[in-house]
NUDO-647587 format. One record per residue (C-alpha): residue number from 1; x, y, z; residue in one letter. Coordinates in pm, whole numbers, plus 32768, in hexadecimal, padded with zeros to 4 digits. Example, Ala and Ser with C-alpha at 12.3 -4.5 7.8 and 13.67 -1.06 7.14 Angstrom:
% residues 2
- pos,east,north,up,code
- 1,84CE,7E3E,830C,a $
- 2,8557,7F96,82CA,s $
//
This chain:
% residues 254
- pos,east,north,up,code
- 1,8000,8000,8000,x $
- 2,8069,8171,7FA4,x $
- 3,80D6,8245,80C2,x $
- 4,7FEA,8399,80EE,x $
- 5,8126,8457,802E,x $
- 6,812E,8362,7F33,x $
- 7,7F7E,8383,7EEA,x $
- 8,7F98,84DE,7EBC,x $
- 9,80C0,84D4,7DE2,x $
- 10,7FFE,83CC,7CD3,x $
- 11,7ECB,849F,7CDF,x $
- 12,7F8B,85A1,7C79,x $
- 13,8029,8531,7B69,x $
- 14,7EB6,849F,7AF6,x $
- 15,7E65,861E,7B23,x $
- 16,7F53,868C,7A3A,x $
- 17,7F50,8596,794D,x $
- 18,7DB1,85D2,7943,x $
- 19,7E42,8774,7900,x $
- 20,7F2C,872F,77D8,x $
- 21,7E4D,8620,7710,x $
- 22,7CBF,869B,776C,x $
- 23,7BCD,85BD,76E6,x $
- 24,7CEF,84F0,7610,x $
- 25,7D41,8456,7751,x $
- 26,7C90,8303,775E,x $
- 27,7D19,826C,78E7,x $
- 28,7E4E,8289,79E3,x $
- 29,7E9D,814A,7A9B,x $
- 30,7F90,810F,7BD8,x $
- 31,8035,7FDF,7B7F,x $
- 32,8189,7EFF,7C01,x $
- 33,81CC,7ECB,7D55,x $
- 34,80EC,7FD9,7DE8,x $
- 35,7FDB,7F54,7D3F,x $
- 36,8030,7DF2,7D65,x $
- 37,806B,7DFE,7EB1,x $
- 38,81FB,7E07,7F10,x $
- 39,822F,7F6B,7F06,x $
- 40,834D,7FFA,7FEF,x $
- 41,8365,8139,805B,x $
- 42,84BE,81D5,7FF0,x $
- 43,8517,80C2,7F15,x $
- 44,83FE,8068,7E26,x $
- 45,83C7,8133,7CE4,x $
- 46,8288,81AC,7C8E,x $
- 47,81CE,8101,7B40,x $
- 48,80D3,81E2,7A8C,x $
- 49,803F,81A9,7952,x $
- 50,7F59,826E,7878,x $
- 51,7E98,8254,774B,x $
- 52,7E2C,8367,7640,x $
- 53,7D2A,8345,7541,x $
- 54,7E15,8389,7402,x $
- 55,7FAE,83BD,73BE,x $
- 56,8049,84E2,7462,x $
- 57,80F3,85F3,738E,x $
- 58,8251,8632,73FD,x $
- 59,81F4,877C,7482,x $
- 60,80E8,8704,7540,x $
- 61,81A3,85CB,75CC,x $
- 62,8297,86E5,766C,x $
- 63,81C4,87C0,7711,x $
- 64,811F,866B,779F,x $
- 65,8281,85FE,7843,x $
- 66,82E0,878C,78B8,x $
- 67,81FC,8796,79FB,x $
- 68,825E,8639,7A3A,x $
- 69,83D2,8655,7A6C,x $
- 70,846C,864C,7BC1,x $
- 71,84C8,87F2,7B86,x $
- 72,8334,881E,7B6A,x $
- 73,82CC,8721,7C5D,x $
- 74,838B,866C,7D93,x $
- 75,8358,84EE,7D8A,x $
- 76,834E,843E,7EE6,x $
- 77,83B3,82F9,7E82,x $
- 78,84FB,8284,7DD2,x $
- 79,849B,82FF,7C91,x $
- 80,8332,82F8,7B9B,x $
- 81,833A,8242,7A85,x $
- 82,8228,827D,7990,x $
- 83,81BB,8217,7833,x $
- 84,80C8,82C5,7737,x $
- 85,8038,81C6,7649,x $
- 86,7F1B,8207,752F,x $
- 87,7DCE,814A,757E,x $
- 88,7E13,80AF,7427,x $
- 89,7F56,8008,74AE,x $
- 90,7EDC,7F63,75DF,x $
- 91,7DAC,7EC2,755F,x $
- 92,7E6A,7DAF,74B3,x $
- 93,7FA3,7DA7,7523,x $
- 94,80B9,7CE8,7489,x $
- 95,8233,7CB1,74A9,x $
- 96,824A,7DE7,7497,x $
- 97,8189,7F2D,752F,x $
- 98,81D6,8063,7481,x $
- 99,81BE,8196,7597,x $
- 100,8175,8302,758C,x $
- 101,825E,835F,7687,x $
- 102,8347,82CA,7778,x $
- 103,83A4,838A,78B0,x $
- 104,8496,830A,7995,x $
- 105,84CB,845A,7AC0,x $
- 106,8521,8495,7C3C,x $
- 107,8607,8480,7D82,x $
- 108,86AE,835C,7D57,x $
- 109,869A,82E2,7BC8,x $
- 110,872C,8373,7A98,x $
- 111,8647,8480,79E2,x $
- 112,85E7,83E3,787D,x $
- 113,8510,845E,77B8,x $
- 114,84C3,8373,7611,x $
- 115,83BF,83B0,7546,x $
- 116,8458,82AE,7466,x $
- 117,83DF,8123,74A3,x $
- 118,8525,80C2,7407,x $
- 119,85EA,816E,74D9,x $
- 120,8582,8097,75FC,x $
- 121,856B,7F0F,766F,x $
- 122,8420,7EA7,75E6,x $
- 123,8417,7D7D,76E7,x $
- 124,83B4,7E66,7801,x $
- 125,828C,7F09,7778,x $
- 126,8206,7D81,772B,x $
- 127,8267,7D18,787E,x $
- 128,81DB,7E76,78F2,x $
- 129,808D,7E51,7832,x $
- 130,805A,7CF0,7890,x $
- 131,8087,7D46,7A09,x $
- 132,7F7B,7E71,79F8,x $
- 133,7E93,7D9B,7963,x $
- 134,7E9F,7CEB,7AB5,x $
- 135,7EC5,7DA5,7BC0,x $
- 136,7EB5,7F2D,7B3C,x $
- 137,7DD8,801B,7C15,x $
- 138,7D16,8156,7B14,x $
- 139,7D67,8288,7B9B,x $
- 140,7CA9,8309,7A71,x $
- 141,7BB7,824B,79BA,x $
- 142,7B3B,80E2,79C4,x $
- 143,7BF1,7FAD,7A26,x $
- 144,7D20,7F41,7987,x $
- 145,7C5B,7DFB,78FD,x $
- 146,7B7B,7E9A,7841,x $
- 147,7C80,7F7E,775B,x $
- 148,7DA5,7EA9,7792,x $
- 149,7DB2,7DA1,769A,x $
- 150,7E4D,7C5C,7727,x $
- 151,7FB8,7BDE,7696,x $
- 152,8001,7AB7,7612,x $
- 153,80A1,79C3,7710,x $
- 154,8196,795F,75F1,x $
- 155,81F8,7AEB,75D5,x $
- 156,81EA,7B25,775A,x $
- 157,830A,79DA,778F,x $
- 158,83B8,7A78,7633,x $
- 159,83E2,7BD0,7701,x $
- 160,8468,7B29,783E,x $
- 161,8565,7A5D,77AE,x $
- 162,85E4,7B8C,7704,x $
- 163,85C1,7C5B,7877,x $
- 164,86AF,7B79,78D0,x $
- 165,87B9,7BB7,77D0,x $
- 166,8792,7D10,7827,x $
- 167,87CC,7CF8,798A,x $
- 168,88F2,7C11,7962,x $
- 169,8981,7D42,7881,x $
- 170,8921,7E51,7959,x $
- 171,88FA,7DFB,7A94,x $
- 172,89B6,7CBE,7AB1,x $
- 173,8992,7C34,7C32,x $
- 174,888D,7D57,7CDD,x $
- 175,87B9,7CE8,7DAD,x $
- 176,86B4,7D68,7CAE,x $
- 177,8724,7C8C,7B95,x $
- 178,86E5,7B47,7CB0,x $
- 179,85B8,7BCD,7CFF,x $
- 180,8521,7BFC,7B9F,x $
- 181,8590,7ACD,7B4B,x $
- 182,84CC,7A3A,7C61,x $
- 183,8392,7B15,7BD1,x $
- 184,83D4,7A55,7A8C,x $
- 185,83F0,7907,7B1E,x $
- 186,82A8,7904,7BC3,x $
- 187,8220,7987,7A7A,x $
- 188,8283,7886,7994,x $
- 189,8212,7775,7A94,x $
- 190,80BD,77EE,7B2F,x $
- 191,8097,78E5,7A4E,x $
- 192,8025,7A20,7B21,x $
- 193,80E7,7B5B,7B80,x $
- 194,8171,7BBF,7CA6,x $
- 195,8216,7CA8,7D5F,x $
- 196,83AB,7C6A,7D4B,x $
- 197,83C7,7C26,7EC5,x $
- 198,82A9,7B3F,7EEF,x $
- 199,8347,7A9A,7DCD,x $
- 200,8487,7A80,7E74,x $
- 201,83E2,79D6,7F87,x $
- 202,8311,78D6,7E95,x $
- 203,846F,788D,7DF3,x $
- 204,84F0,782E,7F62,x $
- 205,844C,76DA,7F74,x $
- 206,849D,766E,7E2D,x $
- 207,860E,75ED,7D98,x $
- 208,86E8,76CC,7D02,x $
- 209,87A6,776D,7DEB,x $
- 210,86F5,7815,7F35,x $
- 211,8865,78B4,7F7F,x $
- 212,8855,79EB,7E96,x $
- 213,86DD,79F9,7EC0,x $
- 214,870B,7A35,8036,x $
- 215,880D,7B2A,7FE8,x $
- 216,8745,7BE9,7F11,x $
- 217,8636,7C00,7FEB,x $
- 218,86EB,7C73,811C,x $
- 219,878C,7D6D,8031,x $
- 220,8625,7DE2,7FCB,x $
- 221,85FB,7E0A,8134,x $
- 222,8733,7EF4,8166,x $
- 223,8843,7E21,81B8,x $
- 224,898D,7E94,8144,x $
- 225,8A73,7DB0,8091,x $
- 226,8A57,7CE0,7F1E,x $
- 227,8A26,7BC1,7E76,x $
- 228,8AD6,7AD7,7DDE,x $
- 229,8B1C,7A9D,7C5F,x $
- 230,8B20,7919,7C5F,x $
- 231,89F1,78F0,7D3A,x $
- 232,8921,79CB,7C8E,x $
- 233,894F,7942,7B1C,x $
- 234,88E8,781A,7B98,x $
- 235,87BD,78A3,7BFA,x $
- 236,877A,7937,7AE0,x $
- 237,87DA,77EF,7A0A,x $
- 238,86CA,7745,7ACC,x $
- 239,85D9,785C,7A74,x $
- 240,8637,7855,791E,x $
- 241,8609,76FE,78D9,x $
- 242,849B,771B,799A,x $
- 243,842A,7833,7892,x $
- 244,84BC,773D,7781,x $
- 245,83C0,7641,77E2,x $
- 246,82C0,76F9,77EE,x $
- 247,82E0,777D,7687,x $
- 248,8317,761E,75F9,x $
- 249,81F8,75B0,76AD,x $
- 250,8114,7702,763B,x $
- 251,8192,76B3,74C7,x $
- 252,812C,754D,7505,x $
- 253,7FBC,75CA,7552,x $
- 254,7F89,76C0,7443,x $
//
């Protein structure tokens, strides 16, 4: 659950997003961990997503992201990350979801700001869209199910496999990269979201490797130290070979 701060911060981003697109805008939802449940204050990011009636013009996407960056408005969690996708986008999603605009601003994150889907990972906005589907909470406009298209399990076990090449290139052994490959895990074998940590606690009492998992979750919890290379790529090897048989066996049932 949001913290009071944390509320009032969301609503006002569903404020301004309601100023700069009137009647195009369709919804605002709340989604990842604070609308999945595992939220943590000071070290969870913020998920918004919103949806306009038609494509953006490139003056128009700007003075959409101005109010929203962390020089307009101070962000009370670790950072906001919010997507702008076209109604027409999210109705059927596919491998790949084409956004408006993605905005990545505040305290403790770097301040990105593409209007370009090929500048970006499309993995997370399928792993992204998938997850609102689920769990999202409308700020603005009616629930997620209703406007949110669902993605294919096939394209949804596609994206995570390819989340975890980019971890292993970017983040290498975090504590994040354990924990989302947790998320992934539970995925590909119940397949239902959930939030990283109570993944990391699912993946516990399973093989694979409870070392790095225990790590990471203490580390999500503020401990200081790291983890270990070795441990955590086999982990992930374990995950990996999870989300492989779930794809052959999706492909077997098409």
């Amino acid at each position: 659950m949001l913290d009071p701060a944390g509320e009032r911060y969301v609503a006002e981003i569903a404020r301004r997003l309601r100023a700069g697109l009137g009647p195009e805008l369709v919804a605002v939802y709340l989604t990842g961990s604070a609308a999945c449940g595992g939220w943590v204050a000071g070290r969870s990011d913020l998920d918004v997503t919103a949806i306009c009636a038609r494509p953006l013009s490139a003056t128009a996407k700007r003075r959409l992201v101005e109010p929203l960056l962390r020089r307009a408005l101070r962000c009370p969690a670790r950072g906001l990350e919010l997507v702008v996708y076209e109604r027409a986008a999210v109705e059927a999603p596919g491998r790949t979801v084409p956004f408006q605009v993605n905005l990545n601003t505040g305290p403790a994150i770097e301040e990105r700001i593409t209007f370009d889907p090929g500048e970006e990972p499309s993995h997370w906005f399928v792993i992204d869209l998938s997850i609102a589907r689920e769990c999202a909470r409308a700020l603005v406009g009616p629930p997620p199910e209703r406007l949110l298209g669902p993605v294919a399990r096939a394209d949804v076990l596609a994206a995570l496999a390819d989340s975890l090449d980019w971890h292993d290139r970017h983040e290498g052994a975090s504590a994040n990269a354990v924990l989302g490959a947790c998320r992934a895990w539970r995925y590909a074998v119940e397949g239902s979201w959930s939030p990283k940590v109570q993944a990391g606690r699912w993946a516990l009492g399973r093989a694979g490797g409870p070392a790095p998992i225990e790590r990471a979750l203490a580390l999500r919890a503020g401990a200081e130290g790291a983890l270990g290379p070795t441990t955590v790529e086999a982990l992930v090897a374990e995950v990996r070979r999870a989300i492989g048989n779930a794809a052959a066996a999706e492909a077997a049932n098409a």
